[in-house]
Residue, then its C-alpha position, 0 to 999 in steps of 0.5 A: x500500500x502506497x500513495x505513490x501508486x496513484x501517480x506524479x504530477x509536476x507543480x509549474x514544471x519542476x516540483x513533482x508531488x505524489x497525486x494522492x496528498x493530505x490535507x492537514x484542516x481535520x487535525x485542529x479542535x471543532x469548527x476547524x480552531x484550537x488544538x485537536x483532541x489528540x494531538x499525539x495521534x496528529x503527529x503519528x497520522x502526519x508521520x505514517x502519511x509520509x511513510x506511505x508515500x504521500x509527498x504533498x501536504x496541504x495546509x493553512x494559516x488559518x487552520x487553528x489558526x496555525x494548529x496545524x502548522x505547527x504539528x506538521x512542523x512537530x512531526x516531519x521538520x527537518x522535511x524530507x527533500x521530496x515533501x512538498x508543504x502547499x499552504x494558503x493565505x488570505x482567510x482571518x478567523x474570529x471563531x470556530x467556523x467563522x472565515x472572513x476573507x482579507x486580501x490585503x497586500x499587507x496581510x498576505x505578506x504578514x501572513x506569508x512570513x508567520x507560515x515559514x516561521x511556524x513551517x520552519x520554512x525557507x520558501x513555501x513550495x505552493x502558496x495558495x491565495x486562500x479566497x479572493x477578497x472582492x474589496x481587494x483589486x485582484x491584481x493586488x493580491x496575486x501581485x503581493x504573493x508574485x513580490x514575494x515570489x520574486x524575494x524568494x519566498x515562495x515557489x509556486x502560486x495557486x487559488x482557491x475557490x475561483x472561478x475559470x474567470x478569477x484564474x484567467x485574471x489572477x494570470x495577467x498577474x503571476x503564473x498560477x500553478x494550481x487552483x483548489x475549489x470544493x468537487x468530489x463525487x456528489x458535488x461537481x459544480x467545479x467541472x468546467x474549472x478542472x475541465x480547463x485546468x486539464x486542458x492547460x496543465x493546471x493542478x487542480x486540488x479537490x477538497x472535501x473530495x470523499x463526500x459521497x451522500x445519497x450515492x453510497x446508497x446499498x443499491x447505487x453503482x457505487x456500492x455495488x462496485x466497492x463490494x466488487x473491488x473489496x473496498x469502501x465507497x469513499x475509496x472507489x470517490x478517490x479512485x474516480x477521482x484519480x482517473x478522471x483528470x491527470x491534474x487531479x491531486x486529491x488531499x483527503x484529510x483525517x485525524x485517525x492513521x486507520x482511516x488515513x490508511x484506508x484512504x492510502x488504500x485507494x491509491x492501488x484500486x484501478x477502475x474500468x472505463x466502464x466503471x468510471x462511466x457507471x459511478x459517474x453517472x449516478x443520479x444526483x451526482x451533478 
């Protein structure tokens, strides 16, 4: 079992990165705040994840806010050379389950230099404009992260929750390497986005990717076919996943190394052309 049997995508050309990733936002308290329950598990799950091949881990800023962070720091620093930590900034949090977008250059430079130094970074390999604030002119956020690209800072520079139309404008800023918005199975409003970042060799980074809902039903295709492959709808989304796009890079997230195990385990189901077909065709899944 190994991350590494879903494949390689390369970030803006030269950062390679195991397709199926991690993502760190299910290791901090409820409402996505504070510390976890069990903060030793978060760093054995973090720890196994790389021993299973995973070499992307996905963060942010306002993940705790930087709960996160800081258990990746605990658990992997000194990084190994081929992990590659994608952050994001641009969100302010108030409380649990409150996100407030801020863009403004000042922050985003502020908050870019609080993720290395609770990374225990040098650059960050992808920094992902978490939300676009619509106070701010986007060429003034995309145009910060670019000066702090161009200081060395950051690598590469990516999006989150945009439209085609966002990214299209964020380019006549900087180079955009990668978008993340909201898709899995059930939820696919995303498609015309990962249509054009295919056709462009753009990274798209579903989260929330193994919500099935009324598809996992007993009789529906999908669990029809998990029985069939011997494994668990939420492994046969990630494997939909993994074959509809070759620029998809899944970041499923988990608290618990048996369920961060049992995603892994999707990595290694091939599905038919047919079963692709048949999954993605379920009624009520678009």
């Amino acid at each position: 079992m190994s991350a590494k049997n879903s494949g390689t995508f390369t970030l803006g050309g030269d950062l390679p990165v195991t397709r199926l990733g991690y993502g760190a936002m299910q290791l901090t308290g409820p409402g996505v705040w504070g510390d976890p329950k069990d903060p030793d598990e978060a760093v054995r799950v973090l720890r196994r994840a790389v021993e299973l091949g995973v070499t992307l881990i996905d963060t942010a800023d306002a993940y705790g806010p930087f709960v996160a962070d800081l258990l990746i720091k605990k658990a992997l620093h000194p990084y190994a050379d081929d992990l590659v930590i994608a952050t994001k900034a641009g969100f302010t949090r108030q409380g649990p389950n409150q996100w407030i977008p801020v863009g403004r250059p000042e922050y985003l430079r502020q908050q870019v230099e609080l993720s290395l130094r609770h990374l225990g970074l040098d650059r960050i390999d992808l920094l992902q404009l978490h939300r676009i604030d619509p106070k701010v002119p986007v060429a003034e956020q995309v145009g910060e992260l670019k000066k702090l690209q161009d200081e060395g800072k950051i690598r590469h520079i990516g999006l989150s929750e945009v439209s085609v139309a966002d990214l299209q404008e964020a380019q006549k800023t900087a180079e955009i390497v990668s978008v993340q918005n909201l898709f899995n199975l059930a939820k696919r409003d995303a498609e015309p986005l990962l249509d054009h970042a295919t056709e462009h060799g753009i990274a798209f980074i579903p989260w929330f990717p193994l919500a099935t809902g009324a598809l996992a039903g007993p009789d529906s295709p999908l669990s029809t076919l998990a029985k069939e492959h011997d494994a668990s709808p939420s492994q046969l989304a990630l494997a939909w996943l993994l074959k509809r796009s070759p620029v998809v890079l899944p970041i499923p997230g988990t608290s618990s190394v048996a369920h961060l195990e049992d995603n892994v385990a999707a990595a290694d189901i091939e599905l038919t052309d047919a079963e692709f077909d048949a999954i993605g065709a379920t009624p009520g899944g678009r």
